[in-house]
MDTraj code that builds the backbone (N, CA, C; nanometers):
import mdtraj as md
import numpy as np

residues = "UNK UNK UNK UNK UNK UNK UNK UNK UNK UNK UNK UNK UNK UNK UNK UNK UNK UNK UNK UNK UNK UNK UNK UNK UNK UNK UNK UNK UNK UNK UNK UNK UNK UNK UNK UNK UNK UNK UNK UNK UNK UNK UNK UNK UNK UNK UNK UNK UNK UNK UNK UNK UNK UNK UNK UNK UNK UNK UNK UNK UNK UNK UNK UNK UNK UNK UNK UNK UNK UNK UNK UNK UNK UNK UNK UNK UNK UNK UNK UNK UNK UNK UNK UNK UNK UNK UNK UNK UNK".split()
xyz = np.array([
    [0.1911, 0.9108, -1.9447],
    [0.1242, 0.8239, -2.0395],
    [0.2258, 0.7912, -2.1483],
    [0.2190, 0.6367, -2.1845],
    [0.3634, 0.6164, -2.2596],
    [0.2886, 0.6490, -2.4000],
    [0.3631, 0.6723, -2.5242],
    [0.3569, 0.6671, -2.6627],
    [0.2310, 0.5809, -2.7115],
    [0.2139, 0.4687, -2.6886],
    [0.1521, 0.3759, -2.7069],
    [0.0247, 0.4208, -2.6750],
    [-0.0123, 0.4490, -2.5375],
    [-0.1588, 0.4916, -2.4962],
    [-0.1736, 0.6070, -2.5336],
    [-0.1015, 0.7413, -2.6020],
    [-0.1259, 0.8262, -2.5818],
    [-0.1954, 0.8185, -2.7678],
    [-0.1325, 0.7715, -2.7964],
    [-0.1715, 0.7375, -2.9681],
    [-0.3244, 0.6447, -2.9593],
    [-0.3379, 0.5700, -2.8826],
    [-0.4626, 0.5532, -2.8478],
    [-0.5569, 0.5756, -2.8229],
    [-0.5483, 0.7031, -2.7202],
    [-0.6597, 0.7711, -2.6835],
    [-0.6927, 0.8925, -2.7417],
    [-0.5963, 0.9373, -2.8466],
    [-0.6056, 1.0537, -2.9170],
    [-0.7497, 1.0960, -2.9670],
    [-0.8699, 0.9653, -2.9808],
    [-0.9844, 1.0225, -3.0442],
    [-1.0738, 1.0551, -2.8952],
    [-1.0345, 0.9372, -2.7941],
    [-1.0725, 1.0019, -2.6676],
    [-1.0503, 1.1863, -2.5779],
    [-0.9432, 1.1797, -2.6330],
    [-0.9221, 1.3217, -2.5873],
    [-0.9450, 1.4626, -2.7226],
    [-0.9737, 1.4320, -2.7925],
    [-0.9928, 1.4989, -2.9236],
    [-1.0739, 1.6496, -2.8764],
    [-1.1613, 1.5893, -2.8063],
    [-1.3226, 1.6894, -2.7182],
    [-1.2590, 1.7740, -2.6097],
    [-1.1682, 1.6756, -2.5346],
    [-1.0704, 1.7757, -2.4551],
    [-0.9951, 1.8778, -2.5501],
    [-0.9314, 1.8585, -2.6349],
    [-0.8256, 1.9051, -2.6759],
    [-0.8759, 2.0120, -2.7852],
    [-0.9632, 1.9614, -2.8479],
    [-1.0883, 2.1102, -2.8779],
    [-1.1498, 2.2429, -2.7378],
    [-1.1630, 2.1211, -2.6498],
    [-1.2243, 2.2708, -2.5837],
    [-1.1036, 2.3362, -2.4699],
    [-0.9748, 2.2795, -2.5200],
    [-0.8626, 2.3699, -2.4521],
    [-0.8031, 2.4719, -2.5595],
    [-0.8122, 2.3567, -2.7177],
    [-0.7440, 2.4928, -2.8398],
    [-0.9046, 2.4958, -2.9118],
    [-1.0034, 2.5591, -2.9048],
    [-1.0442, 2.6069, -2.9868],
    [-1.0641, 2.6011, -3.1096],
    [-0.9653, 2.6561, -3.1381],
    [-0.8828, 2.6623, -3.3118],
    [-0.8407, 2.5245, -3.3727],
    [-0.8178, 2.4270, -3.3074],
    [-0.7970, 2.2881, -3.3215],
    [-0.9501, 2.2155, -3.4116],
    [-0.9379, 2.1558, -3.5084],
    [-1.0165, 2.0984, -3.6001],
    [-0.9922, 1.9125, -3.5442],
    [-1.0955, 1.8646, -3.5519],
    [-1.0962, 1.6974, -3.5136],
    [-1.0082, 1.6730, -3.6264],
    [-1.0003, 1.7576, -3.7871],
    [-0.9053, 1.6673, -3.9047],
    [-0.7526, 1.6852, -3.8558],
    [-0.7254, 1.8574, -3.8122],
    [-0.6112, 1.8121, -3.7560],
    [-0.5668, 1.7610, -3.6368],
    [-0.6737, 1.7051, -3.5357],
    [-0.6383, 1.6409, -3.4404],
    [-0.5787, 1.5064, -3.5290],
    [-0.7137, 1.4229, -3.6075],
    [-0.6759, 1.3061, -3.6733],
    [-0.5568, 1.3448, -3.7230],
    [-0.4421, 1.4481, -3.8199],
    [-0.3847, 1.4265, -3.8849],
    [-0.2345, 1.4151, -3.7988],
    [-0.2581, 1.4345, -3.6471],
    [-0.1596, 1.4288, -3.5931],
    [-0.1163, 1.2967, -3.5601],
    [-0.2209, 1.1645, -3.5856],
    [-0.1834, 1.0636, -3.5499],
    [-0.1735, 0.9927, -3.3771],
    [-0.1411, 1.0492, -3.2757],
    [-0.1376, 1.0644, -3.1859],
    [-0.0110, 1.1125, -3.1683],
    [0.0612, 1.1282, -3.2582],
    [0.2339, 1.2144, -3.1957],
    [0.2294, 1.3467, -3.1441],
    [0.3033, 1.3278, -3.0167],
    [0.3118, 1.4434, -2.9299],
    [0.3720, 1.5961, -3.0299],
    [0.4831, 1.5537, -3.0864],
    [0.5295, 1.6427, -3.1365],
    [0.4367, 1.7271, -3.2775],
    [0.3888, 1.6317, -3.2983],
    [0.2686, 1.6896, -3.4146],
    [0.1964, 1.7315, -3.3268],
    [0.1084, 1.7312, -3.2185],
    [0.0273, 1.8118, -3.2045],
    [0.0959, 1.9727, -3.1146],
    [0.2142, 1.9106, -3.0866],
    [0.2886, 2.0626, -3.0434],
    [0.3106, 2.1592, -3.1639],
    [0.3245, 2.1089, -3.2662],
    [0.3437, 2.2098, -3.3546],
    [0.2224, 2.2518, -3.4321],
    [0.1026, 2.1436, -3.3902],
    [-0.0459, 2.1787, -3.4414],
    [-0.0461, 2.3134, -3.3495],
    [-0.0693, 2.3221, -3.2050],
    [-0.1254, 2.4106, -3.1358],
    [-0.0182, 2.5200, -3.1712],
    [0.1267, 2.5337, -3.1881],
    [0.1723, 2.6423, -3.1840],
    [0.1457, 2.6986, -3.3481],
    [0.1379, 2.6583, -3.4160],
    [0.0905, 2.7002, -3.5577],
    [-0.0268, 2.7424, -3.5236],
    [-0.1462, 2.7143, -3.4675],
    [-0.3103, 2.7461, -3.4777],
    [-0.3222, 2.8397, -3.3723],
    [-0.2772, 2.8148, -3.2936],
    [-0.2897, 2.8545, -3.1711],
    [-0.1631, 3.0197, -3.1446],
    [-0.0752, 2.9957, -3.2119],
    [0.0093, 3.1017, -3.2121],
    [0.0776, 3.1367, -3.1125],
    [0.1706, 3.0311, -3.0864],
    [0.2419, 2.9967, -2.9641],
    [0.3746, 2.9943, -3.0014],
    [0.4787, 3.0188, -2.8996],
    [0.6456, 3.0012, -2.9224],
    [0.6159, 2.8131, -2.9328],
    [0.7418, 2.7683, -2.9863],
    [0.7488, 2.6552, -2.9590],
    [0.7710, 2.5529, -2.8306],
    [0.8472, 2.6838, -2.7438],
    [0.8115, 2.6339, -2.6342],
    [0.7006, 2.6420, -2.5257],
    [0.6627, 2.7531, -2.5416],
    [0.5302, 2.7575, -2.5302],
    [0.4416, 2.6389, -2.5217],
    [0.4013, 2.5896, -2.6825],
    [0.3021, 2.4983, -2.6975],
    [0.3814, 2.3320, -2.6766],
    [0.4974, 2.3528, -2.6399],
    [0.5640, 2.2379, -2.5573],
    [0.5193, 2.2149, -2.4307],
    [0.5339, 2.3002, -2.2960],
    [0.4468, 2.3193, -2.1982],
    [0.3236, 2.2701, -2.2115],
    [0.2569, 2.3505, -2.3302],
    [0.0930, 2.3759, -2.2855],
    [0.0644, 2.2103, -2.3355],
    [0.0815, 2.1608, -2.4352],
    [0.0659, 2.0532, -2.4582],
    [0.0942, 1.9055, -2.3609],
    [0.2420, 1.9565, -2.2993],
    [0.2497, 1.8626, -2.1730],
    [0.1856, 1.8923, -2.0789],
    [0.1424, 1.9892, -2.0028],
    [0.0469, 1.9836, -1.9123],
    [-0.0577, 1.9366, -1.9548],
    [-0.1190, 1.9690, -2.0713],
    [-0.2677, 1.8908, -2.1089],
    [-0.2509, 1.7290, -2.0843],
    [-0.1366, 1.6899, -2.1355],
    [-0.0873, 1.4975, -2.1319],
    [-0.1341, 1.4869, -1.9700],
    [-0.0162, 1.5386, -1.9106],
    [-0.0233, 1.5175, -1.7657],
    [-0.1389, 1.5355, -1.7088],
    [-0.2248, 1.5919, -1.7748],
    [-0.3713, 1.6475, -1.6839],
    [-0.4388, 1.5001, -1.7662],
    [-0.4473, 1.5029, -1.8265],
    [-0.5433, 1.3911, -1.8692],
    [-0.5188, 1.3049, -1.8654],
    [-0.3518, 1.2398, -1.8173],
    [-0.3042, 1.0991, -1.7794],
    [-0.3568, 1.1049, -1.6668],
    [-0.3689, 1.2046, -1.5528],
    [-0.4118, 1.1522, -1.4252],
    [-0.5782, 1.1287, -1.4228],
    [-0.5904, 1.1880, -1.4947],
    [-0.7728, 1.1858, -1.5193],
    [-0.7400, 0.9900, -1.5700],
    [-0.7281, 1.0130, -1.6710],
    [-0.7093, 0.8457, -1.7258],
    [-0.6257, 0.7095, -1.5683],
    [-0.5911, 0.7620, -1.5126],
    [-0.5124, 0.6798, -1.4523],
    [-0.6446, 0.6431, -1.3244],
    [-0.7188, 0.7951, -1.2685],
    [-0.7916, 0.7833, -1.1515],
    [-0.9449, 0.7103, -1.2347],
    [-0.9176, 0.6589, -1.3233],
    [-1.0656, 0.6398, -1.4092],
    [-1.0134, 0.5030, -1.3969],
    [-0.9263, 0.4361, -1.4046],
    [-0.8593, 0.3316, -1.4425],
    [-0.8466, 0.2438, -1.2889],
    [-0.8192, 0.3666, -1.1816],
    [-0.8292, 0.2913, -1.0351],
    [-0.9829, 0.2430, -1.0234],
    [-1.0528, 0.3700, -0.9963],
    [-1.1986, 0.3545, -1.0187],
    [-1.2697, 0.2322, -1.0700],
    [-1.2077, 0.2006, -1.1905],
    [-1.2735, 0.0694, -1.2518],
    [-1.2013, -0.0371, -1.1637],
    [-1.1126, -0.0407, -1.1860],
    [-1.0659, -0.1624, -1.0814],
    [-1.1248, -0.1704, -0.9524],
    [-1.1341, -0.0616, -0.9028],
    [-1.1861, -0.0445, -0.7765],
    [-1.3090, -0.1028, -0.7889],
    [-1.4283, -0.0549, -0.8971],
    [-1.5471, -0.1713, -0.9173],
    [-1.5441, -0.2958, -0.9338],
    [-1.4221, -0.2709, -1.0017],
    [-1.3808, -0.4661, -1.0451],
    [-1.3619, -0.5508, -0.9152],
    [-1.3012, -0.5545, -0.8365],
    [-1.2608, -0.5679, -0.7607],
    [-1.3968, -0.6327, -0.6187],
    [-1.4325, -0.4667, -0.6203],
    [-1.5670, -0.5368, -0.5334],
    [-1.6810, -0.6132, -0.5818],
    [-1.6626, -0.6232, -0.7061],
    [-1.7609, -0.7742, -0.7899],
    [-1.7375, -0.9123, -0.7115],
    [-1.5774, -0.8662, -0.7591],
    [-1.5468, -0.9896, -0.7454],
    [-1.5639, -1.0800, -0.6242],
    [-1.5095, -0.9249, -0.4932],
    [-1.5491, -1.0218, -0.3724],
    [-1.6848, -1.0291, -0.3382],
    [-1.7940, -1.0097, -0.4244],
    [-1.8948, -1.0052, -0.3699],
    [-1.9029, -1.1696, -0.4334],
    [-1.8890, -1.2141, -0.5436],
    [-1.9003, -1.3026, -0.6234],
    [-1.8236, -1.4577, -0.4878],
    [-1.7248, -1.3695, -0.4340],
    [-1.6157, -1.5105, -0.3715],
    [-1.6548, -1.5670, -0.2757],
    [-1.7648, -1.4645, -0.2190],
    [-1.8319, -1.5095, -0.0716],
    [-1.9243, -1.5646, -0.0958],
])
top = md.Topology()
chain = top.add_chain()
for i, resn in enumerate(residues, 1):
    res = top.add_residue(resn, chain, resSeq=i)
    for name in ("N", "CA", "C"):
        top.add_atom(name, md.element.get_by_symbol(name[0]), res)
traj = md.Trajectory(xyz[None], top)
């Protein structure tokens, strides 16, 4: 997920990202902006993690929820799609 979407969906994943840290507050989700690196150093501060540590844990969460976002994204198209040919015939 590039920079752009990931700063986007930050209030979308907020609920995720609470019920993976716990300790994570929606203000400091908001105060991270959507930057990766702010919320790596959110979770290893709250969360009490090495820095690399909450480097990992934080990229696997991206990667887990880009593919979630990506198969949600086929899905719709995939509806889109059969509208349409229903519409062409």
């Amino acid at each position: 997920m590039n920079k752009d979407v990931f700063q986007g969906k930050i209030k979308e994943m907020s609920g995720e990202l609470r019920k993976k840290w716990g300790e994570l507050t929606d203000d400091d989700i908001k105060k991270t902006k959507g930057n990766a690196q702010a919320l790596q150093g959110l979770v290893q501060q709250k969360v009490g993690l090495s820095k690399e540590e909450a480097q990992r844990e934080v990229n696997s969460f991206m990667n887990t929820f880009t593919q979630k976002y990506e198969k949600g994204v086929a899905k719709l198209n995939h509806g889109i799609d059969q509208v349409k040919d229903k519409f062409s015939h």
